[in-house]
C-alpha positions as CSV (number, residue, x, y, z in Angstrom):
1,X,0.0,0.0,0.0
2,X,1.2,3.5,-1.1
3,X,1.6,6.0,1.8
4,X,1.6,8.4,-1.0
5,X,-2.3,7.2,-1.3
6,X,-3.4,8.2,1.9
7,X,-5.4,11.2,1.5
8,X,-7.6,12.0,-1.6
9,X,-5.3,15.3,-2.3
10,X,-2.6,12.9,-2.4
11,X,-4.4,9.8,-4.3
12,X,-5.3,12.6,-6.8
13,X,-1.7,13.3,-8.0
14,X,-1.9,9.7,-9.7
15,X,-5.4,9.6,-10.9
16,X,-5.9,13.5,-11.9
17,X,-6.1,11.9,-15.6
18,X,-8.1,9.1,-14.8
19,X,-9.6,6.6,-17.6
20,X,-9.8,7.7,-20.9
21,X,-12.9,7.0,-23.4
22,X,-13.2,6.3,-27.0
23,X,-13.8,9.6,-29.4
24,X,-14.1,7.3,-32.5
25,X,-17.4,5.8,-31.2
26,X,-19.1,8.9,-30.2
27,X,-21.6,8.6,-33.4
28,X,-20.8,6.9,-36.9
29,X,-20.3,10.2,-38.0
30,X,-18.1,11.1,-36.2
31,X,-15.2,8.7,-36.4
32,X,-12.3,9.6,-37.0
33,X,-10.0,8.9,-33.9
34,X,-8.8,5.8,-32.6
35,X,-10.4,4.4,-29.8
36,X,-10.0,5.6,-26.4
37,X,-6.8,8.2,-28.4
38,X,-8.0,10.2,-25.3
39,X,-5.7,8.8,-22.8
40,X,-2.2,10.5,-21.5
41,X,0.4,9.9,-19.5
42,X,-0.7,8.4,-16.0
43,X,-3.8,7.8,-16.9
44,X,-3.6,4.0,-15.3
45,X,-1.6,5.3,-12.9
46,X,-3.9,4.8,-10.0
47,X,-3.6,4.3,-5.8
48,X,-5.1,1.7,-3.6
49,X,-5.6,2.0,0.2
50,X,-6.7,5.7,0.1
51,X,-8.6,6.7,3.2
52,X,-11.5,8.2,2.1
53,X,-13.4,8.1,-1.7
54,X,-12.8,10.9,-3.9
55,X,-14.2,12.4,-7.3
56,X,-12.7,13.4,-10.5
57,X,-14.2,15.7,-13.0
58,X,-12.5,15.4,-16.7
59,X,-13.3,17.7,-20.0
60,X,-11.5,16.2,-22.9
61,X,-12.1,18.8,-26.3
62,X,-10.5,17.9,-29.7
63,X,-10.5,19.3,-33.3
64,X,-10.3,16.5,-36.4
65,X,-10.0,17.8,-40.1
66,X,-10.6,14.8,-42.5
67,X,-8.9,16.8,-45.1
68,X,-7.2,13.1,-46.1
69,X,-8.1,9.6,-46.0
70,X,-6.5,6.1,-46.5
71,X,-8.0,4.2,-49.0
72,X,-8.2,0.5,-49.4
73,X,-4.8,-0.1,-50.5
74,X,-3.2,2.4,-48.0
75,X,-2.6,5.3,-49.4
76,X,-3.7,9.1,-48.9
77,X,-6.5,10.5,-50.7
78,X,-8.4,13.3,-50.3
79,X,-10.9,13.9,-47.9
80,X,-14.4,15.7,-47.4
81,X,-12.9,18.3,-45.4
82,X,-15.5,17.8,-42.7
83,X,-14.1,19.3,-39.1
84,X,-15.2,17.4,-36.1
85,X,-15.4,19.4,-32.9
86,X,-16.1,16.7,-30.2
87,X,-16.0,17.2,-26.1
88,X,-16.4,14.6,-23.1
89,X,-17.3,15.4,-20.2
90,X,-16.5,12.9,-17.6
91,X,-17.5,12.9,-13.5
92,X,-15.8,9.4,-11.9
93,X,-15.9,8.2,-8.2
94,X,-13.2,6.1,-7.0
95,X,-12.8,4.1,-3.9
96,X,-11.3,1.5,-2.1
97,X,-13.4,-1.8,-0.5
98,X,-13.0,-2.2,3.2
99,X,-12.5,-5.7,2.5
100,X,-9.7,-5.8,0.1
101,X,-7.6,-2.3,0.8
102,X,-5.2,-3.4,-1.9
103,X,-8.0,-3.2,-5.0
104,X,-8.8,-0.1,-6.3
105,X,-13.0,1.0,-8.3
106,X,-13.9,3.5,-9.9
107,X,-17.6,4.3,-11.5
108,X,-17.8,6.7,-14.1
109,X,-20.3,8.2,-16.3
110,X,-19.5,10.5,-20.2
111,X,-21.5,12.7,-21.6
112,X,-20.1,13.1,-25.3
113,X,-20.9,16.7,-27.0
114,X,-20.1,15.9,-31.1
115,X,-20.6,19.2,-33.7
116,X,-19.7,17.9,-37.3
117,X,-19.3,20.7,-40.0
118,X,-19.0,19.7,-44.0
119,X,-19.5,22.1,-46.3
120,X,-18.9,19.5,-49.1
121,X,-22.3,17.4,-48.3
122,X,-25.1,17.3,-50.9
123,X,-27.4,17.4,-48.2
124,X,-27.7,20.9,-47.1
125,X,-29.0,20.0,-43.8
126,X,-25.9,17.8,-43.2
127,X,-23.3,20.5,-43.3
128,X,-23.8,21.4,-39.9
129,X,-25.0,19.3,-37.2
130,X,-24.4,18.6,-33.7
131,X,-26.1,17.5,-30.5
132,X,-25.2,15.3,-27.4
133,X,-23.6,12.0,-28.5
134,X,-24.8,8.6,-26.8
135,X,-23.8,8.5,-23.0
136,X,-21.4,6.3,-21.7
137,X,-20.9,4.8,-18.0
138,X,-19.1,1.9,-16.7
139,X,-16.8,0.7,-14.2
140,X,-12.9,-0.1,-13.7
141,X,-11.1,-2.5,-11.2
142,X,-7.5,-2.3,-10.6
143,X,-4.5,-3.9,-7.9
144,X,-0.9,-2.4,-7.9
145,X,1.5,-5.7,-8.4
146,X,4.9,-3.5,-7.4
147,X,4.1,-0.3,-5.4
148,X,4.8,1.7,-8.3
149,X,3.0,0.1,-11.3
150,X,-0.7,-0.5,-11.9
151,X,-2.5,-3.5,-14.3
152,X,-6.4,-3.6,-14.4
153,X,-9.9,-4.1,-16.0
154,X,-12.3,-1.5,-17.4
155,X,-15.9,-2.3,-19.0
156,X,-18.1,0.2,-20.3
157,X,-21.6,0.7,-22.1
158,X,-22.9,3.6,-24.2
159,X,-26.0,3.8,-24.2
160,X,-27.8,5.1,-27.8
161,X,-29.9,8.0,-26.3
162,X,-28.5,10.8,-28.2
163,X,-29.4,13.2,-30.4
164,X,-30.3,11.8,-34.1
165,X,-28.0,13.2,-35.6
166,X,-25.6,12.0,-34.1
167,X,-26.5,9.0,-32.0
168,X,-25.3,5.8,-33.6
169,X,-28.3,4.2,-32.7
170,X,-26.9,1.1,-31.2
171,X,-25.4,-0.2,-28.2
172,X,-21.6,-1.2,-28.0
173,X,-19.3,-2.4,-25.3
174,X,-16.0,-1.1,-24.8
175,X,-14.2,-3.4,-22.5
176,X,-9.8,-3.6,-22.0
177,X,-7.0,-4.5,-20.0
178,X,-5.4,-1.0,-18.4
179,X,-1.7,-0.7,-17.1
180,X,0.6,1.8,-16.1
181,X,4.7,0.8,-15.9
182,X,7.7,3.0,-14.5
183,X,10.3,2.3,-17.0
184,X,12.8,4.9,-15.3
185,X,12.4,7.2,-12.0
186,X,11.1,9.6,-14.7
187,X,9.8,7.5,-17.9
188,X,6.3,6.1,-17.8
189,X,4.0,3.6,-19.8
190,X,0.2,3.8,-19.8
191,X,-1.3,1.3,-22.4
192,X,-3.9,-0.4,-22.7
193,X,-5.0,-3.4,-24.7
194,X,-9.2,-4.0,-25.4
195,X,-12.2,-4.4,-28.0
196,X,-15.4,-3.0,-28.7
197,X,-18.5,-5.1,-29.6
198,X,-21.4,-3.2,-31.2
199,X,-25.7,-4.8,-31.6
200,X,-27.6,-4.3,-34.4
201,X,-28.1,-0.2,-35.5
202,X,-32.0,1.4,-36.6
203,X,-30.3,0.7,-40.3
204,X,-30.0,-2.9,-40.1
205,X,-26.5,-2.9,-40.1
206,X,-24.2,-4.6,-37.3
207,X,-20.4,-3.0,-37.6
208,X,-17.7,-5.4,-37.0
209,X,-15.5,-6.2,-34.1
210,X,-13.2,-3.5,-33.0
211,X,-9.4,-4.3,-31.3
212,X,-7.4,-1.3,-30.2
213,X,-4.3,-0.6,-28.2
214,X,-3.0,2.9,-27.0
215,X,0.6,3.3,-25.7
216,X,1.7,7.0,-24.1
217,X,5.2,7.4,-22.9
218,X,5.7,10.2,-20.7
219,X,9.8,12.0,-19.6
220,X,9.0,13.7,-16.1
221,X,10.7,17.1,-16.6
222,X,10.1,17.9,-13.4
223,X,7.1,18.3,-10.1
224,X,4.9,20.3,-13.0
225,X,6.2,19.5,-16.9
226,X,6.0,16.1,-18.6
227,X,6.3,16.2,-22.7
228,X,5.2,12.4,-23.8
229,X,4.8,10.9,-27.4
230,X,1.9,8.5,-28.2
231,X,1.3,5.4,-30.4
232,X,-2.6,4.0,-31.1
233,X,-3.6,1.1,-33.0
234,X,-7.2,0.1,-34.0
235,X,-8.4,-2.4,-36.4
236,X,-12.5,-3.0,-37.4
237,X,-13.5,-6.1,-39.0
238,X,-15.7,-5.7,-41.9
239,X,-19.3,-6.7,-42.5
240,X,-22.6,-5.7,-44.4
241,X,-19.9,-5.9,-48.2
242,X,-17.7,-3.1,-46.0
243,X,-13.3,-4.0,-46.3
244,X,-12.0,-4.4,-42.8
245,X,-9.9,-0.9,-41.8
246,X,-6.9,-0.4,-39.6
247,X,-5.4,2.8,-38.8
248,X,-1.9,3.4,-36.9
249,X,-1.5,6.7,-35.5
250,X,1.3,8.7,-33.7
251,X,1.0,11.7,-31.5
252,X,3.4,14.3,-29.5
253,X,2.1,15.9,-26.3
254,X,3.0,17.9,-23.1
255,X,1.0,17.7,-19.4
256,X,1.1,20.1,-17.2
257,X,0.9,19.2,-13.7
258,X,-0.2,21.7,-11.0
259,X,-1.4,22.4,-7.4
260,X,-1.5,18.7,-6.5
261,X,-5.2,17.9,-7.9
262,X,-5.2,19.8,-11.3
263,X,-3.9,19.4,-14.6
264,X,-3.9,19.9,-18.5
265,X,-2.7,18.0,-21.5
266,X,-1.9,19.3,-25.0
267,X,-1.3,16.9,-27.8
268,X,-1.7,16.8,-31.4
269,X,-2.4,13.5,-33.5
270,X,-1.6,12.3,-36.6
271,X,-2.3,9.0,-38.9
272,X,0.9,7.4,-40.0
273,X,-0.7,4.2,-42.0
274,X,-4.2,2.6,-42.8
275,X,-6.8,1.3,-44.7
276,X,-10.2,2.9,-45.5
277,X,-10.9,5.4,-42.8
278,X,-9.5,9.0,-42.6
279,X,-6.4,10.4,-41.4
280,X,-5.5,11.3,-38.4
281,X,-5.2,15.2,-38.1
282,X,-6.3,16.2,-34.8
283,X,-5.5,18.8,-31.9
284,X,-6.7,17.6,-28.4
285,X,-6.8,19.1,-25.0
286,X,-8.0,17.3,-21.3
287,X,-8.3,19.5,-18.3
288,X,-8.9,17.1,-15.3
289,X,-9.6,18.5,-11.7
290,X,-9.9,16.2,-8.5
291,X,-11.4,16.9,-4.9
């Protein structure tokens, strides 16, 4: 048991980025990212053993231009130039059971915010549309097997109850293995390693199984600075006469770490290689706040 977990100002250094969430699935028209491309350094880093239960409050924001895509055989065409603005807002509880002090839970519930602009569609009423995506809630378990690392289980479902423009109109589970690794006193790997299994949509149409894993690997500057680079993977298997697509994306980013139960992120991704789905071109920013 960490001492460093005893109070939840203190739990909150480790957790003030807590469990990230999948921007590709907010709505079918909105994919773009890979899944759960949301997560940053010491985001798995979580405590056990903390006295008392404590709350986190997350706002993730990013900006994707699909001003290129991959086509089937992997290289870049042009896009539709549509630019997603998508936000998360996230509220998640976290405790430890009086039976077992060394397991860490955590309940959470995301309420996605999607605005989609194309001023290429045919459809006049398509070339601007937003609303509130489909909500999200779930649940993550976790045990520390070295005082310093973290391996665990998440499992969530999104519920289709948003807006119809943007609700996907099914219901998907997003379930994955979670870790965090001290490589150095200063280096740090958060990964994580999970799929997503979607029912039936109001179309007909069932999309295929979804595997993804997202790596961040973070150089503690110092108490407040930590640059990190990124590295997602995500592959969708295809049905209903669609080709199966796979994207591979890298990403560069600096958190900024401050009064003890606060901090930002700032990181900008990009698609490096895939097949039929657009490029990665996105700017992304996570303010997290813990009390």
């Amino acid at each position: 048991m960490s001492t460093a977990a005893n109070t939840p100002i203190r739990a909150a250094k480790a957790v003030v980025s807590a469990f990230g969430i999948a921007l590709a699935l907010l709505s079918g028209n909105a994919s773009a990212q890979t899944t759960f491309d949301v997560i940053g350094p010491h985001e798995y880093d979580l405590p056990v053993g903390f006295d008392q239960p404590f709350n986190v409050f997350v706002q993730y924001a990013t900006v994707q231009r699909d001003s290129r895509l991959f086509d089937s055989d992997g290289d870049r065409q042009r896009g539709n130039s549509a630019q997603k603005i998508i936000g998360l807002s996230k509220y998640v509880r976290f405790w430890t059971p009086e039976s077992n002090r060394n397991i860490g839970l955590a309940f959470e519930v995301i309420q996605p915010t999607v605005g989609i602009r194309n001023r290429d569609a045919v459809d006049p009423d398509a070339r601007h549309i937003s609303g509130f995506g489909d909500t999200i809630t779930g649940a993550a378990i976790w045990y520390k097997p070295t005082p310093g690392s973290t391996l665990g289980f998440q499992t969530f479902l999104q519920i289709p109850i948003g807006d119809k423009d943007v609700s996907d109109t099914n219901w998907k589970n997003l379930s994955s293995l979670l870790w965090y690794v001290p490589l150095t006193e200063r280096i740090g790997w958060t990964g994580d390693l999970g799929f997503v299994a979607q029912s039936r949509r109001d179309d007909g149409n069932r999309p295929g199984m979804l595997w993804h894993t997202n790596n961040r690997f973070g150089y503690r500057v110092n108490d407040w600075l930590e640059p990190f680079a990124g590295v997602d993977y995500e592959r969708i298997s295809g049905r209903n006469g669609a080709d199966d697509s796979w994207g591979f994306d890298g990403s560069l980013g600096v958190m900024f770490h401050y009064y003890g139960n606060q901090s930002i992120a700032l990181r900008y991704s990009h698609g490096i290689e895939g097949e039929n789905r657009p490029v990665n071109n996105s700017i992304n920013i996570k303010y997290a706040y813990v009390w």
